[in-house]
Structure formats: structure tokens, C-alpha cells
C-alpha positions as CSV (number, residue, x, y, z in Angstrom):
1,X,-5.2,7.5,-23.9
2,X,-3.3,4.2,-23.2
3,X,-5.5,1.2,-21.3
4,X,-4.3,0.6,-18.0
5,X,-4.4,-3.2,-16.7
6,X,-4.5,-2.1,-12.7
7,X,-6.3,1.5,-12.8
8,X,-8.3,4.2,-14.6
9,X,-7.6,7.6,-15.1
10,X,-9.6,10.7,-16.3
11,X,-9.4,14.6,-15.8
12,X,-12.4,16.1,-14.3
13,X,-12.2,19.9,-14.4
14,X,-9.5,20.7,-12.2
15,X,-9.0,17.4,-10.7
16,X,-7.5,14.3,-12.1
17,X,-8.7,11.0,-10.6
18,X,-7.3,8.1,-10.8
19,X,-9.4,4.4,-9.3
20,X,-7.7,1.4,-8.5
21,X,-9.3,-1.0,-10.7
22,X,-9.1,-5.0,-9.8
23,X,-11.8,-5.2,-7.4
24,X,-12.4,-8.8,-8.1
25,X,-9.1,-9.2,-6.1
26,X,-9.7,-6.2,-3.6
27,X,-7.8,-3.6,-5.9
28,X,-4.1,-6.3,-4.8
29,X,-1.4,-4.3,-5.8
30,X,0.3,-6.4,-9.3
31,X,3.6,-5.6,-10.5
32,X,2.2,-3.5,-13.0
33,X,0.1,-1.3,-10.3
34,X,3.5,1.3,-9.2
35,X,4.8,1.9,-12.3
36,X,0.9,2.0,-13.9
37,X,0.0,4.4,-10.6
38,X,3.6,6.9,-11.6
39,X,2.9,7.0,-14.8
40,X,-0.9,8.4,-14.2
41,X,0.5,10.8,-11.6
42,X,3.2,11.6,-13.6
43,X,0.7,12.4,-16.9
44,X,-1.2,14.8,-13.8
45,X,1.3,16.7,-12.5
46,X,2.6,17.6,-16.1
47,X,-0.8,19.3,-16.9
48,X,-1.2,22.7,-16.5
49,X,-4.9,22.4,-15.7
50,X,-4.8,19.7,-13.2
51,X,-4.9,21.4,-9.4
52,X,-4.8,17.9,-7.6
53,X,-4.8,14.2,-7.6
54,X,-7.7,12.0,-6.2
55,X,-6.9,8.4,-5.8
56,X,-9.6,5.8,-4.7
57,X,-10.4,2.2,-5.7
58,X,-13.3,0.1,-6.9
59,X,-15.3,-2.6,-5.5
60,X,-15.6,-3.4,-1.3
61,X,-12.6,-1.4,-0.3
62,X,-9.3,1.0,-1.4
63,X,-6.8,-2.1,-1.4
64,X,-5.9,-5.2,0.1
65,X,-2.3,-5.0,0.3
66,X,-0.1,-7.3,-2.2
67,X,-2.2,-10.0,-4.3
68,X,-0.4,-13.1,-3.5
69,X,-2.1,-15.1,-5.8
70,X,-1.0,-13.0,-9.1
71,X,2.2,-11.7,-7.5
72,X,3.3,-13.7,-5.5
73,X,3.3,-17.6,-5.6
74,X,6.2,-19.1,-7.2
75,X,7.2,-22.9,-7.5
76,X,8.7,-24.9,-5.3
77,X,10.2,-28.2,-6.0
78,X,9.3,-30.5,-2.4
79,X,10.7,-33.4,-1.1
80,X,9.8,-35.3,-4.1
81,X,10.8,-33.4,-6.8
82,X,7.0,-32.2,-7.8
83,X,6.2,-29.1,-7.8
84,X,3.6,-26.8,-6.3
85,X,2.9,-23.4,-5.6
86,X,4.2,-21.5,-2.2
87,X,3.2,-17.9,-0.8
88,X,6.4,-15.8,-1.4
89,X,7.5,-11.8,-2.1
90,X,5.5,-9.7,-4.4
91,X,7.8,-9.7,-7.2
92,X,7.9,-11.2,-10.7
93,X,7.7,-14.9,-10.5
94,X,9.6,-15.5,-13.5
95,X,12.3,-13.4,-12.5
96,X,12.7,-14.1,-8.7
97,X,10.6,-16.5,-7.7
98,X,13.7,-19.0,-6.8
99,X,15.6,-16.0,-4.5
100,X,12.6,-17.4,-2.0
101,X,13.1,-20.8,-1.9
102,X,14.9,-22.2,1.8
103,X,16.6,-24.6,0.0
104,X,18.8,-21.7,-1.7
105,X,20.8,-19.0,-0.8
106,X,18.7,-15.7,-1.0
107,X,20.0,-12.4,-2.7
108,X,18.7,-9.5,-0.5
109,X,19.6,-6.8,-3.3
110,X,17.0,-8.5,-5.4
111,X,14.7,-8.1,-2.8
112,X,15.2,-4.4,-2.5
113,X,15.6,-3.4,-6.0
114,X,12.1,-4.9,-6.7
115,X,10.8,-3.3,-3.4
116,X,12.7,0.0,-4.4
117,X,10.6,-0.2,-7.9
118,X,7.2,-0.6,-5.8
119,X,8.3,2.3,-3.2
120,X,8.9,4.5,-6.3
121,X,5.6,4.0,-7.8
122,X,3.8,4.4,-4.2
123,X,5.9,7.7,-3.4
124,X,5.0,9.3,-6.8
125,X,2.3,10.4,-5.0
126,X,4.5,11.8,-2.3
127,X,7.1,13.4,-4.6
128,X,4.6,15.1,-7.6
129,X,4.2,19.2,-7.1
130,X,0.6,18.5,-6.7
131,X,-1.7,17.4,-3.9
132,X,-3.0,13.9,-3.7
133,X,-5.7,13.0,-1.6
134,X,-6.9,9.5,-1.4
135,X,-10.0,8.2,-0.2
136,X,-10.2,5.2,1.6
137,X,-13.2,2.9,1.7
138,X,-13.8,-1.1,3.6
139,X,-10.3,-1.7,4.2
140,X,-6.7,-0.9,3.9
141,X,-4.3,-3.2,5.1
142,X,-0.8,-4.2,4.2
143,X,0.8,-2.8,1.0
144,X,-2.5,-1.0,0.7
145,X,-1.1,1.7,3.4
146,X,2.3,1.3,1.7
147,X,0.7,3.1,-1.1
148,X,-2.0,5.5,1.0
149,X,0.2,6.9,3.3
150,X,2.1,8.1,0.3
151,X,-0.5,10.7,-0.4
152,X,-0.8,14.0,1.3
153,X,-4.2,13.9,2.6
154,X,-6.5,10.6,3.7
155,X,-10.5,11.0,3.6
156,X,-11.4,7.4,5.5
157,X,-15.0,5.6,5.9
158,X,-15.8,5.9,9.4
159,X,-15.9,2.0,9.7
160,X,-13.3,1.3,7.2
161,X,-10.0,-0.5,8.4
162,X,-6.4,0.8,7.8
163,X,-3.5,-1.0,9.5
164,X,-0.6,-3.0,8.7
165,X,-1.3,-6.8,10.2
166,X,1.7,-8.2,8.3
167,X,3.9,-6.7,11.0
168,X,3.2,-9.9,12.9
169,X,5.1,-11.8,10.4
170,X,6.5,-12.2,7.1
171,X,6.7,-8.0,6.6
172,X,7.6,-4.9,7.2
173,X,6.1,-1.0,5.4
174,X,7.9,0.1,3.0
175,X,7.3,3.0,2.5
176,X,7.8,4.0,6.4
177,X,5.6,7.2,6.7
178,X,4.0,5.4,9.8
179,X,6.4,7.2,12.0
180,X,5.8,10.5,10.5
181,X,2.1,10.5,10.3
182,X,1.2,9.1,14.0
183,X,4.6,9.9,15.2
184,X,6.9,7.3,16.9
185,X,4.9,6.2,20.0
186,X,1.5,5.3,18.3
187,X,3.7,4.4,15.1
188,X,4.8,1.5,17.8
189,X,1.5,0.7,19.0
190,X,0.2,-0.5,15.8
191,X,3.4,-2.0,14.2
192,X,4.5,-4.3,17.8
193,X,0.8,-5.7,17.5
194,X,-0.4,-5.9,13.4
195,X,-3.7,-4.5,14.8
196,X,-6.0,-2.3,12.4
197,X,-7.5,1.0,13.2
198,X,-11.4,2.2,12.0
199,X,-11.6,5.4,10.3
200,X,-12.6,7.4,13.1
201,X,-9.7,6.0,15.4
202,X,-7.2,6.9,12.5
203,X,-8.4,10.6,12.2
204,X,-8.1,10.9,16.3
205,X,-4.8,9.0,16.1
206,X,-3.7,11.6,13.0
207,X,-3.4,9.1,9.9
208,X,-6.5,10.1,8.4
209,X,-7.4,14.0,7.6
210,X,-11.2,13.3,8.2
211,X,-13.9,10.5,8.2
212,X,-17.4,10.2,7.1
213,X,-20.8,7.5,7.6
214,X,-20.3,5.7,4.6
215,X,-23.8,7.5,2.8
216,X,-21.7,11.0,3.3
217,X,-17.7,9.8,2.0
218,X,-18.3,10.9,-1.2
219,X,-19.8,13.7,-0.7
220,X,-16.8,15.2,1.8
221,X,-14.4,13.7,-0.7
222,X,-15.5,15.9,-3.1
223,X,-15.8,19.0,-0.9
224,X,-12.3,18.7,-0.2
225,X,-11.5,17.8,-3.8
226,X,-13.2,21.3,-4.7
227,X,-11.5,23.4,-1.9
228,X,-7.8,22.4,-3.1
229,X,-8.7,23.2,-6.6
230,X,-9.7,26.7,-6.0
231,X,-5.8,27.1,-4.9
232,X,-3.8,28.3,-7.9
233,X,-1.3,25.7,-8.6
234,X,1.7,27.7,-7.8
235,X,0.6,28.1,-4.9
236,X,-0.1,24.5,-4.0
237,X,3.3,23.4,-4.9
238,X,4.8,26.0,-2.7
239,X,3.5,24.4,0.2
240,X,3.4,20.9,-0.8
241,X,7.3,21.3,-1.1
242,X,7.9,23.2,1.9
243,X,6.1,20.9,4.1
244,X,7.5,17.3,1.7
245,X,11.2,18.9,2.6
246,X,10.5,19.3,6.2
247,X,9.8,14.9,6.4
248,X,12.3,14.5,3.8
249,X,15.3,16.7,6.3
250,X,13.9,14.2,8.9
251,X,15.4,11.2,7.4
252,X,12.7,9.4,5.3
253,X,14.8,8.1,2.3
254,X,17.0,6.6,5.1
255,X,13.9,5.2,6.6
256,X,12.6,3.9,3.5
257,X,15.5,1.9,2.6
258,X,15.8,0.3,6.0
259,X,12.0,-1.0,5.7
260,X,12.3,-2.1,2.0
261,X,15.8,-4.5,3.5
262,X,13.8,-5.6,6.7
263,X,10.8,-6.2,4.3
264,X,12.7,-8.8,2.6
265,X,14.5,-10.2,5.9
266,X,11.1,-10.8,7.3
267,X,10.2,-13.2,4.4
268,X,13.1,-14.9,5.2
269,X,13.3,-15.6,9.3
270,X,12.7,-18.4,10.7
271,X,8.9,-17.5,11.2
272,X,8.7,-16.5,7.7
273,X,9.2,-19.3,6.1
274,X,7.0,-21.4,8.5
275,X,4.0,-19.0,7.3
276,X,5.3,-19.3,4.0
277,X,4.9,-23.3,3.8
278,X,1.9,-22.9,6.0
279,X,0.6,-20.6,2.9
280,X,1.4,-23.6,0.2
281,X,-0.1,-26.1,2.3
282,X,-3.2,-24.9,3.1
283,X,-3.5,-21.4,0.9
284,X,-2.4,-17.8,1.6
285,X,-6.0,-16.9,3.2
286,X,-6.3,-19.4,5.9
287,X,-2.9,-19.2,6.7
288,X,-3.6,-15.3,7.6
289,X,-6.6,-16.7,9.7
290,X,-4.0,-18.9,11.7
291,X,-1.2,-16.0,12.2
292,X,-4.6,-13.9,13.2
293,X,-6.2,-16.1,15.3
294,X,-4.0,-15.1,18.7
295,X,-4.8,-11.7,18.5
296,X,-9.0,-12.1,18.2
297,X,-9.2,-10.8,14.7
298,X,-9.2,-11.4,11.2
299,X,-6.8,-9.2,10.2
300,X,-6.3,-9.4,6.6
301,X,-7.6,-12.7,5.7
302,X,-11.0,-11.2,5.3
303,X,-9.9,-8.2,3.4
304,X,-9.3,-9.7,-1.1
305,X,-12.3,-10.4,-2.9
């Protein structure tokens, strides 16, 4: 069984699980974490005994969104010719890290084939023949829902957060399943304002399958775990293809590939990179306080370990 830097994975009788696994850093997707993630599904779908896919994380929550300290702070030359260390995309530093300086022209096909590489790995989830169901506890904000929406099914702590504050600036989702799981008007509710819904609020708004009291998520995790394994495979992947082709006739790849392009453009308005030099200055988290601040919350600043 290979190590995995971002995850774990194990088979459990009819049910492969697979746990986000950098809680120090609030389970921060890495570039390693969508291709690590494919590959695990990938290894479950392809075994015969495997009726469906749990996916959770360690530590205070499901996932923070984007870690910005591993992935995404790249150098920056200033006025002076020193440099120091800026908040920009989540891509390879070494690679990209100069398509994100202001002082240069920026390539937006870089930006989307890295994004397209993430979007892959999150919508492996979305794409195997078997049902994944993730279960989301503390929080799940920002690239965190990139990668949960993905799923098929959401089991949420009642008091958990799931939202997308980045939508105030310097982001957009990329994997654009907000539309189709809230439909369009509540889809614009949350993504005009960046404001976070608790895990009952996201089962009465639709994004969440069920919640639980934080004593009893296991426990109805599980349950529902057990109930989808009882289904013989063939029959899962039946539906789970029926219903996939009904969103996918809708225009989601279309979708998809608009918010990867606009994910990059918002790094790079205006507003973007006056958060993003805000970010070097003073440090990714506080400069999340101060975009927060105007709305009354803490939106994600709170969220990484």
C-alpha cells in the first residue's frame, strides 16, 4: 500500500474510507491532495468489493480550503530588490509562482491548467461509478466545498460551517456545483455575500443530505455508510450515472471551466492584488480578518489550525 502525504486510505468491509490527513493545517488542500484524493478513489472504484466511498478529515474540521502557506506564497521582488513572500494562487511555487506577480504580464492558461488539475482530482468523486459520501465536521470553507460538493451525498455537524467566503475577493468555486445543489437563487445568496451556512441551514437550504449534534455524526455517518452498501453495486452505478448525466446534460463542464478562468481573474483585479499585498504585509490570516470584518464575521480566518 503506497504512503500518502495528504490522506489515508483503508477498505472496511464494503466501504472504502479515505480521511484527509493534515490537520495541523486544517486538512489545506496541497498540490499533492487532488491527484493523492483520484488516485484513492480511483484504487476504490476498481475493487469489486468496494460498494461506496466515505470521505472525511482529521483534526477540528473537514477542510479549510487552499493552504496558503504550503501552496501558495511565492516571492516577490519589492521596491528594493529584496525579496519576501506574498499570498498568491494555489499552484506550485516553483513553477508559477512569477505568473502572479503585478509587475508582470499574467498567463491565464496557466492558471487554468493548474486549476483544471485540482477540478479533476475534486470531481473524481463526482465522476467514479460508486457513491461517495462525505462527512463534514467544524468547518468547510473555500476550496474545502470545491472538493465536498463533488461528492454525491453530504452528512454535516449540525454547528459545522460550509460556505465559500472567498467570493468576496480574490476567488471564485471551481468546481461550480453550487448552482446545481441549492439551485440558482440561493446559489446567489451565498456567492453575492461570501457568508457561511451551519449544518442545519445547509440541509434546509439542500447542500447537505442530513445533519447531526456533534455526539451523534458518527453514528448517522455510519448508518448511511451501511444502507448504501447493502445495494449491489450494479445497481448503484446505475443510478449514480443516470442521475451524474442528468447535471452533466445541464451544462456543468461548461460551468466548470468558466469558474476555473474567473478563479484566476479574481486573483488578478484590481481588488485582488490589494488583498494579495495586504496578505504579504501583514500575513494571509489577518488579512482574511480585514476583508471579513464588514460583513460581522470571521469568515475563514478562523478556520486553519
Amino acid at each position: 500500500m503506497p504512503e500518502y502525504s495528504t490522506l489515508n486510505y483503508a477498505v472496511d468491509g464494503r466501504i472504502a474510507r479515505i480521511t484527509l490527513n493534515r490537520p495541523a493545517r486544517g486538512n489545506g488542500i496541497t498540490f499533492d491532495m487532488p491527484a493523492e484524493l483520484a488516485e484513492c478513489v480511483e484504487k476504490a472504484d476498481m475493487n469489486p468489493d468496494v460498494h461506496v466511498i466515505a470521505l472525511a478529515g482529521k483534526g477540528k474540521g473537514f477542510c479549510a480550503g487552499y493552504d496558503l502557506v504550503a501552496s501558495a506564497e511565492h516571492m516577490l521582488a519589492d521596491a528594493e530588490g529584496h525579496e519576501r513572500y506574498i499570498a498568491g494562487s494555489p499552484m506550485d511555487p516553483a513553477v508559477i509562482g512569477a505568473n502572479h506577480r503585478p509587475d508582470h504580464a499574467w498567463d491565464p492558461m496557466v492558471d487554468l491548467q493548474m486549476m483544471q488539475r485540482n477540478v479533476r482530482g475534486f470531481m473524481s468523486l463526482f465522476n467514479c461509478d460508486k457513491p461517495s459520501v462525505v462527512k463534514v465536521h467544524g468547518f468547510c470553507v473555500g476550496g474545502g466545498t470545491d472538493m465536498a460538493l463533488c461528492s454525491d451525498l453530504i452528512v454535516i455537524e449540525d454547528q459545522a460551517k460550509i460556505g465559500y467566503p472567498p467570493a468576496r475577493v480574490w476567488g471564485a468555486p471551481t468546481s461550480s456545483l453550487w448552482a446545481y445543489r441549492l439551485g440558482v437563487a440561493r446559489a446567489k445568496r451565498l456567492l453575492f455575500t461570501g457568508d457561511c451556512l451551519n449544518g442545519k441551514e445547509a440541509v434546509e437550504w439542500g447542500l447537505a443530505t442530513e445533519s447531526a449534534p456533534t455526539e451523534q455524526l458518527d453514528e448517522r455517518f455510519e448508518a448511511l455508510l451501511e444502507r448504501i452498501a447493502r445495494v449491489p453495486v450494479n445497481q448503484l452505478v446505475m443510478h449514480k450515472r443516470l442521475l451524474n448525466h442528468t447535471i452533466i446534460s445541464q451544462g456543468l463542464h461548461a460551468a466548470q471551466t468558466m469558474g476555473m478562468m474567473f478563479d484566476g481573474v479574481a486573483r488578478h483585479t484590481p481588488e485582488g492584488f490589494a488583498f494579495q499585498q495586504r496578505a504579504g504585509d501583514v500575513g494571509f490570516k489577518q488579512a482574511v480578518r480585514e476583508r471579513d470584518d464588514p460583513f460581522g464575521d470571521v469568515g475563514a480566518s478562523t478556520y486553519k489550525g
